[in-house]
N, C-alpha and C positions, 0 to 999 in steps of 0.2 A: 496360192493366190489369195485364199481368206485369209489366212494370217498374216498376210504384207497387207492388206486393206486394214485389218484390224490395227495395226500397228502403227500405218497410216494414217487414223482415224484419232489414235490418243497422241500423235504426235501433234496435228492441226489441232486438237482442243488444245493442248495445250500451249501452243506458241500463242493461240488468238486470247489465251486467260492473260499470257506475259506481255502483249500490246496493251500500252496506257489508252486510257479511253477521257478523249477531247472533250472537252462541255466549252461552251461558250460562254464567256467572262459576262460580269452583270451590265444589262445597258446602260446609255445614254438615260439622263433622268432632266428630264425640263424645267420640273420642277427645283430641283434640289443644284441644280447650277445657275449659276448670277453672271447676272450684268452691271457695271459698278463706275460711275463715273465720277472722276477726280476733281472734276470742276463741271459744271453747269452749264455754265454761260460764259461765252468771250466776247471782246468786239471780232466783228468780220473786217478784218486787214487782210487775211490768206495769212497772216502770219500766227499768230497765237491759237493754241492747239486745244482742243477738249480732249484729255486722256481716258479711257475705257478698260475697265478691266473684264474681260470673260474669265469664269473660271469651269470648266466642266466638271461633271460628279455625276457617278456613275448611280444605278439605284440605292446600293449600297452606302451611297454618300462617300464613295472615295475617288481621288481625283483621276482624270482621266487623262493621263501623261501619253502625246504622240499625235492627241488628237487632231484634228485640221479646223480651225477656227475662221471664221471671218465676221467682217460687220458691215452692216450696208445702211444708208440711211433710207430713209421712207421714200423722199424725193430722191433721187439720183441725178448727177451732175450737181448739185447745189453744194454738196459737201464734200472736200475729198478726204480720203481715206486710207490709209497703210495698209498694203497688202496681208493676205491671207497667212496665219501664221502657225506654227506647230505649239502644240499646248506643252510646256514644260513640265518637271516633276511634280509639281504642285494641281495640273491640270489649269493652269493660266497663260494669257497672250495680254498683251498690253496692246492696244493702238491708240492711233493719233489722229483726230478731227479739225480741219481746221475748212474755212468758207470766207470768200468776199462778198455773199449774198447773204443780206438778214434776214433772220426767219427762225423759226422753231420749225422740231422735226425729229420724228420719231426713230429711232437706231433698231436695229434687228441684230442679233446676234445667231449666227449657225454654227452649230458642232456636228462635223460630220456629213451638212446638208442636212440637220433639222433645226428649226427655227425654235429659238428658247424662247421661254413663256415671259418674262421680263423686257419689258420693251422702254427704257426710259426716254424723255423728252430733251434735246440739248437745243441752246438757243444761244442764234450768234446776234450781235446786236449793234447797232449803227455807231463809228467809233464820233467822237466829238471833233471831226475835222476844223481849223480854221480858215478853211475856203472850201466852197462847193466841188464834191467829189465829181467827175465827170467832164471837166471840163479842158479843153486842149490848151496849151500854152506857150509862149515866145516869147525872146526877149525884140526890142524896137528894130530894126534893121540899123545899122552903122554905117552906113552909105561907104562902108569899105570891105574891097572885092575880096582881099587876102584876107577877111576873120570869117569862122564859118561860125561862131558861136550862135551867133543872133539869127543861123536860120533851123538849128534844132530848135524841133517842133517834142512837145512834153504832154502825155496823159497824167490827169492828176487822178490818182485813183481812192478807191473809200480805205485805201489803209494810210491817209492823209501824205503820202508820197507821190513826188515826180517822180514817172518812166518816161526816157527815151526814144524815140523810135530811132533807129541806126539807122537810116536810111528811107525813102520816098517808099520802096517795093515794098517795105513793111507797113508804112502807111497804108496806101492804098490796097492792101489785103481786111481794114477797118473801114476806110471811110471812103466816100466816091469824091470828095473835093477837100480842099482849105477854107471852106466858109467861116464854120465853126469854131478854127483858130483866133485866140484871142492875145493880144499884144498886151505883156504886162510887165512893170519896172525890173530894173534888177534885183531891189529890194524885195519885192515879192516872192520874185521866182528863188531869191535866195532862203527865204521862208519854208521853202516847199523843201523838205528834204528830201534829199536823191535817194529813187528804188530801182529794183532790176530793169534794164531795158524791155522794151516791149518786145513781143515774137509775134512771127508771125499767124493769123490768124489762121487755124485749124482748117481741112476742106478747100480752100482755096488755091493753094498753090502748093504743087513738089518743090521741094528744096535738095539744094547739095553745097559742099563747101569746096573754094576754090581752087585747094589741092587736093581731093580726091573724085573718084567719080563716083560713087558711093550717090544713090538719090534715095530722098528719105520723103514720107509723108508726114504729117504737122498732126499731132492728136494734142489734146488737153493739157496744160501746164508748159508748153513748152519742149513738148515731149516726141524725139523724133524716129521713127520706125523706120527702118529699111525696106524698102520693096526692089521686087524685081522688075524686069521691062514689060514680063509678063501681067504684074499686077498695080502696075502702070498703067496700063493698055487700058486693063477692067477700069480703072477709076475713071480714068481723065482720056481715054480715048485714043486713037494713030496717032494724033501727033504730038501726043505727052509731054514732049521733050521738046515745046514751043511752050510749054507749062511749068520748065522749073526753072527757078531763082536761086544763082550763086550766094551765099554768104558765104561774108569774108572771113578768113580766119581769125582774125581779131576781135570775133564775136561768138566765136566757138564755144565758151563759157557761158553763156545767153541760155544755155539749150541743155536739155536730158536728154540720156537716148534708151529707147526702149525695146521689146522685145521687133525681133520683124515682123513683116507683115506676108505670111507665108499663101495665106490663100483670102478672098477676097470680104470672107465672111468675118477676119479677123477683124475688120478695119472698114467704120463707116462715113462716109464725107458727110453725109444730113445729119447724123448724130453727133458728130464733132460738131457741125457748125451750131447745131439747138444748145449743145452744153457751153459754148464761147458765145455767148451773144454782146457779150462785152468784155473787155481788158482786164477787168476787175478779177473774172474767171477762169484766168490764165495764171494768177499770180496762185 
């Protein structure tokens, strides 16, 4: 029995000599990885992008390839943003900024869920419209039943484009009346170059389209989430489904669609509606 212990004894040392012994790779360095942006300043149309580069570096100063990167700006909802993204060989992610709200504002960068020490400032800035942004529009009525032209109603937004509303349901998800519709030549309205249709106003109403049953909720950009009857219910209450609005399929393109909405904590009606307080914030 001692000599099977002892032999026992030089056989465990020695397997545990032959097992490679782990160390952990050198960290995240805050210092020593950047934040880099391509441009500055843009106008705020929602359309033109401020590009960002992160690049991680570990203490050693080498890159940190796999890593999980994202950027958030200071304000939230004021600017969007491209999602989170894997750092490539180099330990970089590019993203894309763009806002229809002016304003400067400070960008964060996170590697891994730690906040780099680099904070730069981008600033979007009011484009040079040739008519006042904000304002609803039409053309005269034509005192004729068969054209429907002259009763599209048009948001002029700050990226100096007319949007559409497809429809009165879309309307009245922004406004509570037609007061504020303004009657303008066709010269004008021809002036105004045509933008995306409007969508409907986030928080406000379930939607579905009218071949499928599929009911979706309205977050930001245009962007539509699946829910179930179950979280349906949570939002908008028993009778839900006195709360959603068909679109048509000929406006299917109008729209994103994004992750579902699985549980209720995914998906906020007061926070959609604070980040949409205008048309402008949808584009």
């Amino acid at each position: 029995m001692k000599h099977f212990f002892r032999v026992s004894a030089v056989v465990a040392g020695l397997l545990c000599s032959a097992l490679p012994v782990f160390a952990s790779g050198p960290m995240l360095s805050l210092s020593k990885s950047t934040v880099t942006l391509l441009q500055q300043s843009v106008v705020a149309d929602g359309q033109q992008e401020i590009a960002v580069e992160v690049y991680a570096r570990n203490e050693l100063d080498q890159p940190m390839s796999g890593a999980m990167i994202e950027v958030e700006p200071a304000q939230a909802g004021s600017v969007r943003v491209s999602p989170a993204l894997i750092a490539d060989a180099a330990g970089k992610a590019t993203f894309t900024l763009k806002s229809t709200i002016e304003g400067s504002y400070a960008i964060y960068a996170l590697v891994n869920g730690s906040v780099l020490i680099q904070q730069p400032v981008i600033s979007f800035v009011a484009p040079n419209c040739p008519y006042t942004p904000g304002r609803l529009v039409k053309l005269p009525d034509d005192q004729d039943v068969m054209t429907q032209i002259d009763s599209t109603v048009y948001y002029y937004g700050k990226d100096c484009k007319r949007h559409a509303f497809s429809n009165q349901r879309v309307f009245d998800t922004w406004y509570a009346n037609f007061d504020g519709v303004q009657v303008v030549s066709a010269i004008e309205l021809a002036n105004m170059p045509l933008g995306k249709n409007v969508t409907y106003r986030p928080g406000i109403k379930l939607v579905k389209f009218v071949t499928s049953p599929a009911t979706y909720v309205v977050a930001q950009g245009g962007i539509l989430r699946q829910a179930t009857e179950e979280i349906a219910i949570s939002f908008y209450g028993a009778n839900w489904n006195t709360k959603v609005d068909d679109i048509s399929d000929a406006f299917y393109s109008n729209y994103l669609f994004g992750q579902s909405v699985t549980n209720i904590g995914a998906y906020s009606i007061e926070n959609e509606k604070a980040r949409t307080q205008t048309i402008d914030a949808t584009f």
